[in-house]
Every structure is written in C-alpha cells, then in structure tokens.
N, CA, C and O atoms as a GROMACS GRO file, in nm:
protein
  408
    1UNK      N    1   0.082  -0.120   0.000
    1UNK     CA    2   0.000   0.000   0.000
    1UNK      C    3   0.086   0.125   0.000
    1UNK      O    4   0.045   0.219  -0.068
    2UNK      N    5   0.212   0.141   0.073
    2UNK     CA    6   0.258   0.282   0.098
    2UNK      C    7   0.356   0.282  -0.031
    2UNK      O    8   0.417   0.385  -0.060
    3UNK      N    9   0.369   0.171  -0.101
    3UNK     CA   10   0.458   0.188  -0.254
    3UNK      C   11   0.396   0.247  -0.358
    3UNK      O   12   0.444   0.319  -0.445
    4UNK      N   13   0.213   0.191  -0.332
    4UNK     CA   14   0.138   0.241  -0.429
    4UNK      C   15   0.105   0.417  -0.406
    4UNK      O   16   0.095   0.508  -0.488
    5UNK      N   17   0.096   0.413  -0.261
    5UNK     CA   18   0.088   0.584  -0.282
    5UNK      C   19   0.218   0.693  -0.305
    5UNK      O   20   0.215   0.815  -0.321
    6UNK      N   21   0.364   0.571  -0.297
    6UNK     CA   22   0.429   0.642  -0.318
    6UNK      C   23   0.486   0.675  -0.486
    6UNK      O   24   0.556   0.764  -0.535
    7UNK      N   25   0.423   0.564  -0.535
    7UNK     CA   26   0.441   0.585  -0.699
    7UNK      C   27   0.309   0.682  -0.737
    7UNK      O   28   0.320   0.764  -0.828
    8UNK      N   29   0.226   0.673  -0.686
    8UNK     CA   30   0.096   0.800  -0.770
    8UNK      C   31   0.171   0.927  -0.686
    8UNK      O   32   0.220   0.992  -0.778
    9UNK      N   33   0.199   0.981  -0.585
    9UNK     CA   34   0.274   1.064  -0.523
    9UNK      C   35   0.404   1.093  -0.646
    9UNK      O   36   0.375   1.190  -0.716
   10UNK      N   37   0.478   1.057  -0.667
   10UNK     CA   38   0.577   1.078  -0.769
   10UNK      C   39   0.533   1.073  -0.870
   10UNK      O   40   0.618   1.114  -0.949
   11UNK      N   41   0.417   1.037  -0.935
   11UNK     CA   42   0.398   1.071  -1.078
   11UNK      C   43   0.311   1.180  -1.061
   11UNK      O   44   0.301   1.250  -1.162
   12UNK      N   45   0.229   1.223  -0.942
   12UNK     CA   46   0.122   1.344  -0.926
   12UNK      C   47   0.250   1.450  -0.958
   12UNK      O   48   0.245   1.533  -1.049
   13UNK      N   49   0.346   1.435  -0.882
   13UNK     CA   50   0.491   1.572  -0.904
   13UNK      C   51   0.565   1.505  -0.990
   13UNK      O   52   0.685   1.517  -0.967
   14UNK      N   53   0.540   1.445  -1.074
   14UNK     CA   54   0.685   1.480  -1.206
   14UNK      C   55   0.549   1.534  -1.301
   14UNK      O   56   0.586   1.589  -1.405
   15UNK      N   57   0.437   1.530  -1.286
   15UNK     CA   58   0.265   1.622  -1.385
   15UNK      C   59   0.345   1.728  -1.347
   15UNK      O   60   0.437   1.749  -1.427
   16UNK      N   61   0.341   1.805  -1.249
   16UNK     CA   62   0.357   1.906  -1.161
   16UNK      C   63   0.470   1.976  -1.232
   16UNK      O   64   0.459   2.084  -1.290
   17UNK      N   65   0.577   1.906  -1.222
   17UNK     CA   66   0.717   1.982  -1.221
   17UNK      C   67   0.704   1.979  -1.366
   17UNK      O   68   0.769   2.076  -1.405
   18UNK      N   69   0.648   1.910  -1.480
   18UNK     CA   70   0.654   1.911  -1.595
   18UNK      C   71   0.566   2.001  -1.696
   18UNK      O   72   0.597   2.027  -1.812
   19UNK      N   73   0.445   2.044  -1.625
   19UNK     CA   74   0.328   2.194  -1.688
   19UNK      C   75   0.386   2.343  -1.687
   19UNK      O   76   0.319   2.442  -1.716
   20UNK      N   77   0.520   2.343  -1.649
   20UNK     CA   78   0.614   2.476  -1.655
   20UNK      C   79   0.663   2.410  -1.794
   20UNK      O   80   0.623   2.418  -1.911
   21UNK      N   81   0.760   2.348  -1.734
   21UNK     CA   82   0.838   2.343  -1.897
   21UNK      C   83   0.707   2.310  -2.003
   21UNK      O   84   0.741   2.350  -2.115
   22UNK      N   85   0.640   2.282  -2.005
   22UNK     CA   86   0.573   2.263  -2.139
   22UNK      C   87   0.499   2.388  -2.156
   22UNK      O   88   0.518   2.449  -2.261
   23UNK      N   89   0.428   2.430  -2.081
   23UNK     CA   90   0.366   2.604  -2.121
   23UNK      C   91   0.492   2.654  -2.178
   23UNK      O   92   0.508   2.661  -2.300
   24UNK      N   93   0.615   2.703  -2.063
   24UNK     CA   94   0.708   2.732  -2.151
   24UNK      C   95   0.778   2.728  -2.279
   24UNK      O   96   0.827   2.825  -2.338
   25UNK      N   97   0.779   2.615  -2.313
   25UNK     CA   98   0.805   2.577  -2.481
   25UNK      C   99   0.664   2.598  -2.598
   25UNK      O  100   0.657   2.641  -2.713
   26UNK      N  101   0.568   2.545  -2.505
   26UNK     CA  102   0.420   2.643  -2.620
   26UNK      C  103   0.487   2.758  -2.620
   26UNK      O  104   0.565   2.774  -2.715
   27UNK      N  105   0.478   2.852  -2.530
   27UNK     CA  106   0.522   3.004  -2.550
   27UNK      C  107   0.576   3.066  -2.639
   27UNK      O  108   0.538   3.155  -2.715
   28UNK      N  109   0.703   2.993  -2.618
   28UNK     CA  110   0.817   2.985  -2.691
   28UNK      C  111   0.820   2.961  -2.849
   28UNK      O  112   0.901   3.008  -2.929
   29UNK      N  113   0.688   2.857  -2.879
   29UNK     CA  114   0.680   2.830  -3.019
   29UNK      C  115   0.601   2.918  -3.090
   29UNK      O  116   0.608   2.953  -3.207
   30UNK      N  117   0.507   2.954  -2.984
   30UNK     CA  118   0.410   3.084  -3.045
   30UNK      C  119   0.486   3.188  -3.087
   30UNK      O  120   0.518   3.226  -3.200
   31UNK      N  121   0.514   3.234  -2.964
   31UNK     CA  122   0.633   3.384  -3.003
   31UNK      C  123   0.759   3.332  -3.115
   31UNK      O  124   0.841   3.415  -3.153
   32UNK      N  125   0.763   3.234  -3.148
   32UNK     CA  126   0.852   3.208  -3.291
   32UNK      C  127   0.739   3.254  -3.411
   32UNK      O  128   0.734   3.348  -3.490
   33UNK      N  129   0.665   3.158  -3.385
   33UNK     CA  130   0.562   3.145  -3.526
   33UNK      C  131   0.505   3.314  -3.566
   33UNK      O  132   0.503   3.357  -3.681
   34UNK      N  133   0.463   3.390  -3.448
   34UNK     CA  134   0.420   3.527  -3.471
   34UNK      C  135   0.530   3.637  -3.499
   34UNK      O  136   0.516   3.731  -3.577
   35UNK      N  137   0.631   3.613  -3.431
   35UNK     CA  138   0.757   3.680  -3.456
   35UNK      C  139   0.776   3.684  -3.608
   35UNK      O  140   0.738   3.780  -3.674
   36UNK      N  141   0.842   3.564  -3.668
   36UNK     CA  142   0.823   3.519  -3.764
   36UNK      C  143   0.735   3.581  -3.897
   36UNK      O  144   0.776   3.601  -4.011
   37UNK      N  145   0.620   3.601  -3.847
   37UNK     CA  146   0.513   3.591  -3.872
   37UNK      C  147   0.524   3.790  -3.961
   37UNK      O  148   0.528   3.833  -4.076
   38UNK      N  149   0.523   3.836  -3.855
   38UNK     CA  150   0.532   3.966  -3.836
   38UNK      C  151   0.669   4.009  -3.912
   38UNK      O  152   0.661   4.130  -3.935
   39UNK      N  153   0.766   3.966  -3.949
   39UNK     CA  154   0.868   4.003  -3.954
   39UNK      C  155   0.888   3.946  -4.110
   39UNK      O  156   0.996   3.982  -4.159
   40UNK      N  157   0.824   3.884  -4.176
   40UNK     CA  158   0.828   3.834  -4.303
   40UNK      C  159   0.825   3.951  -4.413
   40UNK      O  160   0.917   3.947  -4.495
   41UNK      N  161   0.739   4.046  -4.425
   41UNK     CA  162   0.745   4.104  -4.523
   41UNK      C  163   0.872   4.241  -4.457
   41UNK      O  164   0.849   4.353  -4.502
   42UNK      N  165   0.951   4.234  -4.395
   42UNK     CA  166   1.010   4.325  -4.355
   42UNK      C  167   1.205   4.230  -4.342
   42UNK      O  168   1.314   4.284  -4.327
   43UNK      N  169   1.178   4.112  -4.352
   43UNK     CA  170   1.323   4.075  -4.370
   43UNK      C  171   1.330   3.933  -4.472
   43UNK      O  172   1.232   3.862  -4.495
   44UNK      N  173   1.452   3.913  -4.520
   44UNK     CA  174   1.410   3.804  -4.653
   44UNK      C  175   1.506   3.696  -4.564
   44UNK      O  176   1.571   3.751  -4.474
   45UNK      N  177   1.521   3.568  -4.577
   45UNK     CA  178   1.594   3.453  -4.483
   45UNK      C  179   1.598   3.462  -4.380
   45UNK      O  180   1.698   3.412  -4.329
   46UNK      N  181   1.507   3.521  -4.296
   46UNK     CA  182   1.490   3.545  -4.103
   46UNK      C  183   1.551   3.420  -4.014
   46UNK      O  184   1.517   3.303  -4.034
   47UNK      N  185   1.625   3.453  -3.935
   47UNK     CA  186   1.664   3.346  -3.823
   47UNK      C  187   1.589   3.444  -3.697
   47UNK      O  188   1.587   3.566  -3.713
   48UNK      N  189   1.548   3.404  -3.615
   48UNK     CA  190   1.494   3.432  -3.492
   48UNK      C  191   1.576   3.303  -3.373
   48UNK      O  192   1.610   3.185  -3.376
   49UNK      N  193   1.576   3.457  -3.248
   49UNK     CA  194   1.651   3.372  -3.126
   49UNK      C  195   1.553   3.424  -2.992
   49UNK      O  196   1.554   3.535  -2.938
   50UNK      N  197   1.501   3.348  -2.970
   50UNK     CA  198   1.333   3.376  -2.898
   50UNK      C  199   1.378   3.363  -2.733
   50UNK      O  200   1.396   3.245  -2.702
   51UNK      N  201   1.395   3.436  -2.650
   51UNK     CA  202   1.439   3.458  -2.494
   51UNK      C  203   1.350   3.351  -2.416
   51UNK      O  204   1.235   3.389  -2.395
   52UNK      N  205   1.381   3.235  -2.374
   52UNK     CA  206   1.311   3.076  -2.356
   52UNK      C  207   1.238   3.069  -2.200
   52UNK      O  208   1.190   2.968  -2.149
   53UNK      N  209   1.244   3.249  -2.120
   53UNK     CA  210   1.128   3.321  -2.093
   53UNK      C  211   1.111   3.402  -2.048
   53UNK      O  212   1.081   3.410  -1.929
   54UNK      N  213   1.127   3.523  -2.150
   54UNK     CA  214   1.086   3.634  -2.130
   54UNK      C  215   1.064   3.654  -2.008
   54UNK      O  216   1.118   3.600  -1.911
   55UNK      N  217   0.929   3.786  -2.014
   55UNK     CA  218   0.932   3.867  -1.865
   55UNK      C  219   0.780   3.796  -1.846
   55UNK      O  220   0.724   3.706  -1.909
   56UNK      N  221   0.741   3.870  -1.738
   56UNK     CA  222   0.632   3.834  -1.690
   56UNK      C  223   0.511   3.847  -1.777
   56UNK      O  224   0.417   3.768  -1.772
   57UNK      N  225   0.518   3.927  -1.839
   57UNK     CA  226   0.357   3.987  -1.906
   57UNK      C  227   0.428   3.939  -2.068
   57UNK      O  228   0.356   3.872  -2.142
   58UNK      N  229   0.535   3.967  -2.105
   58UNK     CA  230   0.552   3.919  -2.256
   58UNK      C  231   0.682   3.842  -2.271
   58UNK      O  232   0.781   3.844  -2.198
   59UNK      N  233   0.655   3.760  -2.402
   59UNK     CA  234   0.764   3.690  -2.463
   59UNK      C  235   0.839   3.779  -2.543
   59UNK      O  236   0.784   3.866  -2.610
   60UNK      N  237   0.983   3.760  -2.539
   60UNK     CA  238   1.089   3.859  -2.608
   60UNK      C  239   1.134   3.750  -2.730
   60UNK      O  240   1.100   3.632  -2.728
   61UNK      N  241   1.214   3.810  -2.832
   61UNK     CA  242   1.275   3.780  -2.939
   61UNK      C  243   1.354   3.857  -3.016
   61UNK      O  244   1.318   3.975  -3.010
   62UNK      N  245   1.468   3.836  -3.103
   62UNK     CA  246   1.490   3.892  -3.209
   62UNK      C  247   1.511   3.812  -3.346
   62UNK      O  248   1.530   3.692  -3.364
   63UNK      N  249   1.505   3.866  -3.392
   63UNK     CA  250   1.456   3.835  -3.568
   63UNK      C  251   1.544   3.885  -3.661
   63UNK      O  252   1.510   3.993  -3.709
   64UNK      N  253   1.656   3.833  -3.704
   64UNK     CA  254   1.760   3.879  -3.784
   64UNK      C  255   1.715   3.826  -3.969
   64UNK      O  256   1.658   3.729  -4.018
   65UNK      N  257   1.769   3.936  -4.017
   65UNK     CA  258   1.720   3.856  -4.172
   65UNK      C  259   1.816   3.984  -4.277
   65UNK      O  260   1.885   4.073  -4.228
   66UNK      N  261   1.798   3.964  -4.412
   66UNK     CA  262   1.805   4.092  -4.488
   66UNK      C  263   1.687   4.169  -4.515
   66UNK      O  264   1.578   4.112  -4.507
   67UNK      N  265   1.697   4.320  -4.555
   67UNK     CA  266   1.611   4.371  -4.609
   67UNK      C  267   1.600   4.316  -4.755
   67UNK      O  268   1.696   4.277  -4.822
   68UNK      N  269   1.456   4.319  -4.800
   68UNK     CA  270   1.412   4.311  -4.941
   68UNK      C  271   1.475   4.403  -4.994
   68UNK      O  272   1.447   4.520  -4.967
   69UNK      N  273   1.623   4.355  -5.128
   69UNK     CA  274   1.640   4.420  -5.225
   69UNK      C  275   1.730   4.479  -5.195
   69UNK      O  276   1.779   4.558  -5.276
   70UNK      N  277   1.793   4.461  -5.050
   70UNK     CA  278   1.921   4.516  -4.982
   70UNK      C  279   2.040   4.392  -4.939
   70UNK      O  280   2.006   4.283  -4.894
   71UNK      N  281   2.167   4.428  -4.960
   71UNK     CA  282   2.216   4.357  -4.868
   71UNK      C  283   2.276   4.344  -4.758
   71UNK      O  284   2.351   4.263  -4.704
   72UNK      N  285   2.233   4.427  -4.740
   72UNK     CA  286   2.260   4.468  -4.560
   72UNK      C  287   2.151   4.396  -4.456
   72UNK      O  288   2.029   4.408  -4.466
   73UNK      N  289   2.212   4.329  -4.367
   73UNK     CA  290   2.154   4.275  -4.262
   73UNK      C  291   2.078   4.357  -4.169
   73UNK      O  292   2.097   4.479  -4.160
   74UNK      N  293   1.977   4.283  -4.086
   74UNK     CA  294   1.891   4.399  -3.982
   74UNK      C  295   1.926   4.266  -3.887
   74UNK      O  296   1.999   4.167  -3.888
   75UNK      N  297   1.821   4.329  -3.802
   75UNK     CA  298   1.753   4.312  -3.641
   75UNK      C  299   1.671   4.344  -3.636
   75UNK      O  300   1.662   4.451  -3.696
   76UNK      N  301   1.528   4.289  -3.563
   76UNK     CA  302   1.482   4.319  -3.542
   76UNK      C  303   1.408   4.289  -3.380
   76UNK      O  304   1.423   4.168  -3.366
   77UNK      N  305   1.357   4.327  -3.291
   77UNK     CA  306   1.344   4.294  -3.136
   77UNK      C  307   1.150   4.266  -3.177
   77UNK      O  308   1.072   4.327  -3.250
   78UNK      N  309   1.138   4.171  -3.108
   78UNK     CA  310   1.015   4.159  -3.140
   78UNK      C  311   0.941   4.131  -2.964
   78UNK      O  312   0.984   4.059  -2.874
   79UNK      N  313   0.845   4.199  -2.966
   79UNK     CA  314   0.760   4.188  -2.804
   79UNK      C  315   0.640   4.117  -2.804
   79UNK      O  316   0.540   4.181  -2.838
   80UNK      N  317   0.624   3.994  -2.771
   80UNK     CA  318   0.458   3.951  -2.784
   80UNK      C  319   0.359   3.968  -2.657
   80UNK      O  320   0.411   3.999  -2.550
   81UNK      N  321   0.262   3.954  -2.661
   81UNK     CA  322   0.182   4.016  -2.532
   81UNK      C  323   0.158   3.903  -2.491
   81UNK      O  324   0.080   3.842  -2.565
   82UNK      N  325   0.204   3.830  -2.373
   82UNK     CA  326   0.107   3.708  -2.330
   82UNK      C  327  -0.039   3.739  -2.338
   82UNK      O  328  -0.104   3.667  -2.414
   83UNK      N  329  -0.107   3.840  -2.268
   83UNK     CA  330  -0.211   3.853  -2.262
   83UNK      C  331  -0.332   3.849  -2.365
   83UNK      O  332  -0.446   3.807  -2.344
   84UNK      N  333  -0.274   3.905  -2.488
   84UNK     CA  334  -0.362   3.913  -2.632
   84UNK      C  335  -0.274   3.829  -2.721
   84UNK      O  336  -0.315   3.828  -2.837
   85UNK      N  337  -0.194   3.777  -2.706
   85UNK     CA  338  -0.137   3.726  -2.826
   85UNK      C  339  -0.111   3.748  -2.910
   85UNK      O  340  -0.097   3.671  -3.005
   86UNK      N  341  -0.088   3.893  -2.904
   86UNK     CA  342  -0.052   3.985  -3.029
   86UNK      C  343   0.129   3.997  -3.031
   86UNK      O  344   0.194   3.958  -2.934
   87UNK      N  345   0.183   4.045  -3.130
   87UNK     CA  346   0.341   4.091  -3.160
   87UNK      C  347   0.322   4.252  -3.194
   87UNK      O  348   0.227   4.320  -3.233
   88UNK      N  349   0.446   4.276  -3.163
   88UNK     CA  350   0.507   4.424  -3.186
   88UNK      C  351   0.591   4.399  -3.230
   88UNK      O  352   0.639   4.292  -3.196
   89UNK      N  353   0.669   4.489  -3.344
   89UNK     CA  354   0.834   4.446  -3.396
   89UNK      C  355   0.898   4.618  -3.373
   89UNK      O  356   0.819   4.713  -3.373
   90UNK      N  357   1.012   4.632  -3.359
   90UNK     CA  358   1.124   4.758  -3.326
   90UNK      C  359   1.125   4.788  -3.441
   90UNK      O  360   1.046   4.719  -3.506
   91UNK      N  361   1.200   4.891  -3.520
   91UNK     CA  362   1.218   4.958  -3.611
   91UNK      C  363   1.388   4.850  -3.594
   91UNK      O  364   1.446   4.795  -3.500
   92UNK      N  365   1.418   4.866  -3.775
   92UNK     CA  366   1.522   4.792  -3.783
   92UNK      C  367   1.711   4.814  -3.693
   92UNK      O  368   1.793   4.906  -3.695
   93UNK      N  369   1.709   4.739  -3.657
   93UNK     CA  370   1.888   4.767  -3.581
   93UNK      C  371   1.995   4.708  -3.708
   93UNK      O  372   1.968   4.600  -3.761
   94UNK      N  373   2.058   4.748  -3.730
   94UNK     CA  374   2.153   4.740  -3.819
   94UNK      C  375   2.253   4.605  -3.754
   94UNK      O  376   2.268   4.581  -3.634
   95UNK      N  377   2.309   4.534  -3.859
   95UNK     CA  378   2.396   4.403  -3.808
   95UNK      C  379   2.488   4.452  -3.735
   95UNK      O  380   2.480   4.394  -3.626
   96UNK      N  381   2.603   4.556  -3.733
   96UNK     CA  382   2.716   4.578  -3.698
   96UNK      C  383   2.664   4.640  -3.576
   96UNK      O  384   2.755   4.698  -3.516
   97UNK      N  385   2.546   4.649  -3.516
   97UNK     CA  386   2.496   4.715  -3.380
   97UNK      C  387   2.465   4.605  -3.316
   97UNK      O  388   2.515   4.592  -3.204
   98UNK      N  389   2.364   4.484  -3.372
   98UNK     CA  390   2.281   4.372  -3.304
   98UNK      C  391   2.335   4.247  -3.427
   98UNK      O  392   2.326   4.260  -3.549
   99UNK      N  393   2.377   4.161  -3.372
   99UNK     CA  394   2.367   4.058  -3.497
   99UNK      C  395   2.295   3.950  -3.407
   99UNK      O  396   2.287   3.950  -3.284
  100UNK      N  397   2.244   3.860  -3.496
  100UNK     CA  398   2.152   3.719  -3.474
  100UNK      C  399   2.175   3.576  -3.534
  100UNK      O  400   2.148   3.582  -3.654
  101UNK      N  401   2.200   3.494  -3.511
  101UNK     CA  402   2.220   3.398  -3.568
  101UNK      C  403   2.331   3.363  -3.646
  101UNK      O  404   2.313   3.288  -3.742
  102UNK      N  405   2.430   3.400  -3.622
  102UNK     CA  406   2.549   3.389  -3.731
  102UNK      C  407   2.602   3.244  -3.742
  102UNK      O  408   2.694   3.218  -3.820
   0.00000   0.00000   0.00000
C-alpha cells in the first residue's frame, strides 16, 4: 500500500514539475511562429533567437534577416503580449549594432 501511494505521489509531481516546462516551450513556439510571422514582409531569410522566458507579461525575441532588395543585414526585437497574443516588432537595428544567428 505505501509503494502504491508512493508511486501516484511521484507521478502526481513529475505532472507538476513538468506543466512549466511545457507552457514554456508552447510560448516559446508561439512567439517564434508570430515573430516570424510579423517580420516576413520586412526581412528576406529570417533566423529568430526567442528569450526561452521572457518577462512576466511578454515573450521577447529577435529576428535577424536581410532587407528586401538590400544587402545589408537587420535586427529586429520583437515583443509579444502574453495577454492578447498579439506581436510588436522595433524599427530595424543594423547588423554591426545587433547581430543574430550567425
């Protein structure tokens, strides 16, 4: 009897200890996909490096790519709202200021 409550006891907390990391990585995939998302018609071959967790209220990122028709590299900082699920993107940072993904 006290093996059986001690195995549902250890699998009730490895549920437990395991609904962080997995919200966390949803998060994480969202704020890729919208980042992403947002940042497409504004950079051409995008790499994104997504902060694995942000602040309290939003997920952070940046979003490196070229401009369309340029070859100069950007940056871009991207803010998602936990709350609405919406993105914001920065006005572009130049490579030799911010680089991403090299």
């Amino acid at each position: 009897m006290a093996l059986g409550l001690a195995l549902i006891a250890t699998g009730a907390c490895s549920g437990v200890l395991t609904a962080p990391a997995k919200a966390g990585a949803d998060l994480a995939k969202d704020v890729e996909a919208k980042c992403l998302e947002a940042a497409a018609s504004k950079v051409t071959m995008p790499r994104i490096v997504v902060d694995p967790h942000g602040s309290d209220h939003y997920g952070l990122a940046v979003v490196g790519g070229k401009r369309p028709g340029e070859s100069g590299g950007i940056s871009l900082i991207c803010v998602y709202d936990r709350a609405s699920r919406t993105v914001e993107l920065g006005g572009p940072i130049a490579n030799d200021k911010l680089l991403v993904g090299q």
